[in-house]
C-alpha positions as CSV (number, residue, x, y, z in Angstrom):
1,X,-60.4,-16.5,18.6
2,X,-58.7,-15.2,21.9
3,X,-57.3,-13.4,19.5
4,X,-25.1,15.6,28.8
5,X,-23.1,18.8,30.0
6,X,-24.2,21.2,27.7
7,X,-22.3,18.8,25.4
8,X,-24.1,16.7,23.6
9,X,-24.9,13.4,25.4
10,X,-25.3,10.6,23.7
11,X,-27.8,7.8,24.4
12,X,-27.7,4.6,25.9
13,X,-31.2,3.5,24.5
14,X,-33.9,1.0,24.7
15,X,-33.9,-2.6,22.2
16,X,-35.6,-1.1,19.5
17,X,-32.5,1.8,19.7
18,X,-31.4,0.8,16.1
19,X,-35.0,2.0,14.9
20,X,-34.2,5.4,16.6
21,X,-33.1,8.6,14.6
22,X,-30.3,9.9,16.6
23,X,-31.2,11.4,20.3
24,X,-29.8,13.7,22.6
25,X,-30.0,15.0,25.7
26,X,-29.7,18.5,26.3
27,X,-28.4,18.6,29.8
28,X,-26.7,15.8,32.5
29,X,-30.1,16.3,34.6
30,X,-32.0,15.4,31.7
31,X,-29.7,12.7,30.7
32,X,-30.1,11.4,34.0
33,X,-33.9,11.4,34.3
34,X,-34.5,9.5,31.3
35,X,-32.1,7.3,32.4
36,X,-34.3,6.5,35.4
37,X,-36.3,6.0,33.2
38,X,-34.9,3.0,31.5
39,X,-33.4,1.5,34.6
40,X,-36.8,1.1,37.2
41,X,-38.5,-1.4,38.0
42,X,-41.3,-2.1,36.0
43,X,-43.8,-0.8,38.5
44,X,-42.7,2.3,38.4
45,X,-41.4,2.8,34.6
46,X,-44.4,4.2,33.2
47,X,-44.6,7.1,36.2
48,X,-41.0,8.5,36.1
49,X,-41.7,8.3,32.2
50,X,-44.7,10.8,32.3
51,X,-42.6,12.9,35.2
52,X,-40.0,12.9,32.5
53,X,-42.5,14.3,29.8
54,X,-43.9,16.8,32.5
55,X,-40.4,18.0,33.2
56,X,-38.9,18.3,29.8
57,X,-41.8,18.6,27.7
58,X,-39.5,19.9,24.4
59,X,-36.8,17.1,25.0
60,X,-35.6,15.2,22.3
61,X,-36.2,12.2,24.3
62,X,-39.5,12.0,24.2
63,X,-40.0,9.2,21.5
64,X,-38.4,6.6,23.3
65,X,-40.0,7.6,26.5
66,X,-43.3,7.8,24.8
67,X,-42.6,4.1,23.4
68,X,-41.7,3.0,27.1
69,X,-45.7,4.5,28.4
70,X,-47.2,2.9,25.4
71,X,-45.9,-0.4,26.4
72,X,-46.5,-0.1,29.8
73,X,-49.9,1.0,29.3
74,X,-50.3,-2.1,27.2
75,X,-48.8,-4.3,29.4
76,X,-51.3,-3.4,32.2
77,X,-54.5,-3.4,29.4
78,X,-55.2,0.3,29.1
79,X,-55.6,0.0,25.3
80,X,-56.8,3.6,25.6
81,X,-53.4,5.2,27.1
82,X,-51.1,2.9,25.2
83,X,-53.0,3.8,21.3
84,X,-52.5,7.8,22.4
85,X,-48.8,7.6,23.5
86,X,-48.3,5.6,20.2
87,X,-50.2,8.2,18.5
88,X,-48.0,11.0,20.4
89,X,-45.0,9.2,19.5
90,X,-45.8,8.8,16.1
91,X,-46.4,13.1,15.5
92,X,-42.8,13.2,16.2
93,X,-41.4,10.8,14.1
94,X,-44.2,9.0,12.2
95,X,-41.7,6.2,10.6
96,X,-40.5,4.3,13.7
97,X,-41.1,1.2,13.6
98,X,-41.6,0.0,16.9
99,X,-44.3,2.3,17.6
100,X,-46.1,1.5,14.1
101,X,-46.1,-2.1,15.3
102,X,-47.9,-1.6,18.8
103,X,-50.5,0.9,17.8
104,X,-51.2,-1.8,14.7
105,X,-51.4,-4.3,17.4
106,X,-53.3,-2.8,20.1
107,X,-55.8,-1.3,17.6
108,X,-56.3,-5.2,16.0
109,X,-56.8,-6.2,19.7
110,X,-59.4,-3.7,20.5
111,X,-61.3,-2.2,17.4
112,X,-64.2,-4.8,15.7
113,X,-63.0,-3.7,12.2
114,X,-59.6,-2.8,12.1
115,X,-58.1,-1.7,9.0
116,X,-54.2,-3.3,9.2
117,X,-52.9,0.2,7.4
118,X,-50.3,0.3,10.8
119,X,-49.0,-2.9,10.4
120,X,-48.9,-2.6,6.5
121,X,-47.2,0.4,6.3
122,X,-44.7,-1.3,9.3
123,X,-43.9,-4.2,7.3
124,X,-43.3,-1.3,4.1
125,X,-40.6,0.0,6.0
126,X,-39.1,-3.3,7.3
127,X,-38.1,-3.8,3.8
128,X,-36.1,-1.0,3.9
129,X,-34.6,-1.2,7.0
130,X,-30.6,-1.3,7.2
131,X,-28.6,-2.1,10.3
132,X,-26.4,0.5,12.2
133,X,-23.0,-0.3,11.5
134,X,-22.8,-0.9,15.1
135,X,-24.9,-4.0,15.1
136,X,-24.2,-7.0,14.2
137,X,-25.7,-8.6,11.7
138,X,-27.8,-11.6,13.7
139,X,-28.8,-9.0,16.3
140,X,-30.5,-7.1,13.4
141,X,-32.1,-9.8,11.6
142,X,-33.5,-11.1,14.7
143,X,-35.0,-7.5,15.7
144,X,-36.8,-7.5,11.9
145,X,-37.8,-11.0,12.8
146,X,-39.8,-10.1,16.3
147,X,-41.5,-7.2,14.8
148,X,-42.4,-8.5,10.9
149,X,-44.1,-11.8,13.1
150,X,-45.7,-9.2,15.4
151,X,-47.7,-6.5,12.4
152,X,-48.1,-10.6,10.6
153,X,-50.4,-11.5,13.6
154,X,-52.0,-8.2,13.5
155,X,-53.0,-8.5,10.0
156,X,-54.0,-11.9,10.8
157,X,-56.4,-10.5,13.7
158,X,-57.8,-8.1,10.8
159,X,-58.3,-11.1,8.9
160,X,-60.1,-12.9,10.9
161,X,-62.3,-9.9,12.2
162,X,-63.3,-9.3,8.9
163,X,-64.4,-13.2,8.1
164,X,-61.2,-14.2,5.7
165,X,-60.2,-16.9,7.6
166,X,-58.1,-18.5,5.1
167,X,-56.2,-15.4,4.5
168,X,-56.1,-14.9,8.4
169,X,-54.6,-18.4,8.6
170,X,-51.9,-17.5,5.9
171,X,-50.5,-14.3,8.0
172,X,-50.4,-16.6,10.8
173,X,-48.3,-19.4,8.7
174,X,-46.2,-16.6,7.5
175,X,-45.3,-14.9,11.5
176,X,-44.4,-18.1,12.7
177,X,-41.5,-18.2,9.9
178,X,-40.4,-15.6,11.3
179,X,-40.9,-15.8,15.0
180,X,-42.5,-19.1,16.7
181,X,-44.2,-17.1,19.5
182,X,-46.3,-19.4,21.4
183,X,-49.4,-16.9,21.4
184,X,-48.9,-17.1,17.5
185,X,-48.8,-21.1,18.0
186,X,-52.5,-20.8,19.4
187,X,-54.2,-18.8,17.2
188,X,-53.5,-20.8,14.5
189,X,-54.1,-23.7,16.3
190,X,-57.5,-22.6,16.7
191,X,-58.1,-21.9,13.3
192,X,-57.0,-24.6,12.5
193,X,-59.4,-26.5,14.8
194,X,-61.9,-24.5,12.7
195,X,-60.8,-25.9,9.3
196,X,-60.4,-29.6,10.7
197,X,-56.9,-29.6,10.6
198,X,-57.1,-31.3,13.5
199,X,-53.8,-33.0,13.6
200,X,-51.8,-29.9,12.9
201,X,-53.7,-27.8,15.4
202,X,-52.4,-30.9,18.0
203,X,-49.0,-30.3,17.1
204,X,-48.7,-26.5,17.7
205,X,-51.0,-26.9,21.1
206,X,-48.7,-29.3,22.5
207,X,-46.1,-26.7,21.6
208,X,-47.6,-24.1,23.2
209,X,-48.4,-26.2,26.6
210,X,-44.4,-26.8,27.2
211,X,-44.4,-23.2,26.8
212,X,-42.7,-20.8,29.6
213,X,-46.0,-18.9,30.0
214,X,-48.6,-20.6,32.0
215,X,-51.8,-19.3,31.4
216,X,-51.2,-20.0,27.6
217,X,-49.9,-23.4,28.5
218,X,-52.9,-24.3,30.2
219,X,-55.1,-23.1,27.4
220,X,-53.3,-25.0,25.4
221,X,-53.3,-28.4,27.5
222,X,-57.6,-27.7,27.8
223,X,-58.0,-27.6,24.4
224,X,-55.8,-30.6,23.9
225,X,-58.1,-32.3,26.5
226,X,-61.3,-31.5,24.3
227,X,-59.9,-32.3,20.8
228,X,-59.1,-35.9,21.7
């Protein structure tokens, strides 16, 4: 399975901001840099965020600029540097959420036996969550949403790596009530090819090849092709 001033400055933050304990930045260069931070390019994200760490190693701002090199890190498939700024970010505040849920994810992705305690212990503190009273409600229930489906499929990878397919299927039923990510759709497609659910494997694959991402469109369209 392809499975700011010397006066406090107050942050601006990232989409995962209402999972963040109150930051500040101690100076308007600092506030500044991380800033930069949050506004380049993709391409260059993940280099001003280590300059940032280099340059203000005891700022308070490290989490969220730690989360923003795990992702990058992921995003360009270096499980190794994304787990350790996970890890890093996790010493400093070992509840957040966000960072819980990738280092669940990338270890599921890349370990033959994971063990799921990440996303467990994610999904824990999900159920105790409470929106900032300067969020509305539907933007909050749609930011538990994205990351309960997220540690679901991870538990559903450890599932599967450890030969309980039915129970890997389940997580996978239960994500896409949450979430219907289209990478989602395809696992369970496949396992369901694997169970000879053949029809309902159809219907998420043709789901997933009107997708908007095209490699796992065209995944989805080949194995379409082979099931008929």
């Amino acid at each position: 399975m392809p499975l700011l001033c010397a006066a406090v400055l107050l942050l601006t933050l990232p989409a995962t901001a209402q999972f963040l304990p109150q930051l500040q930045a101690r100076t308007p260069a600092e506030f500044d840099a991380y800033l930069d931070v949050l506004e380049a390019a993709p391409a260059q994200q993940e280099a001003l965020a280590r300059s940032f760490l280099r340059q203000y190693a005891d700022s308070d701002l490290r989490l969220p600029v730690l989360e923003v090199i795990a992702k990058a890190s992921r995003n360009r498939g270096d499980a190794a540097a994304a787990r350790q700024a996970a890890i890093d970010g996790l010493q400093l505040a070992p509840e957040y959420i966000p960072l819980l849920t990738l280092l669940a994810a990338v270890d599921a992705n890349t370990t033959a036996r994971p063990d799921g305690r990440a996303a467990t212990e994610a999904l824990r503190l999900l159920d105790q969550a409470r929106a900032p009273r300067s969020m509305d409600a539907e933007t909050w229930r749609h930011a538990l949403a994205l990351l309960r489906a997220e540690n679901l499929v991870t538990l559903a990878i450890v599932a599967f790596k450890s030969g309980q397919l039915h129970e890997a299927v389940r997580r996978l039923e239960e994500s896409l009530r949450w979430e219907p990510a289209p990478a989602a759709q395809y696992r369970l497609a496949l396992l369901y090819l694997e169970r000879k659910r053949t029809a309902e494997a159809r219907t998420l694959l043709e789901k997933v090849a009107a997708s908007a991402d095209p490699a796992l469109a065209a995944r989805a369209r080949d194995v379409l092709t082979r099931t008929q």
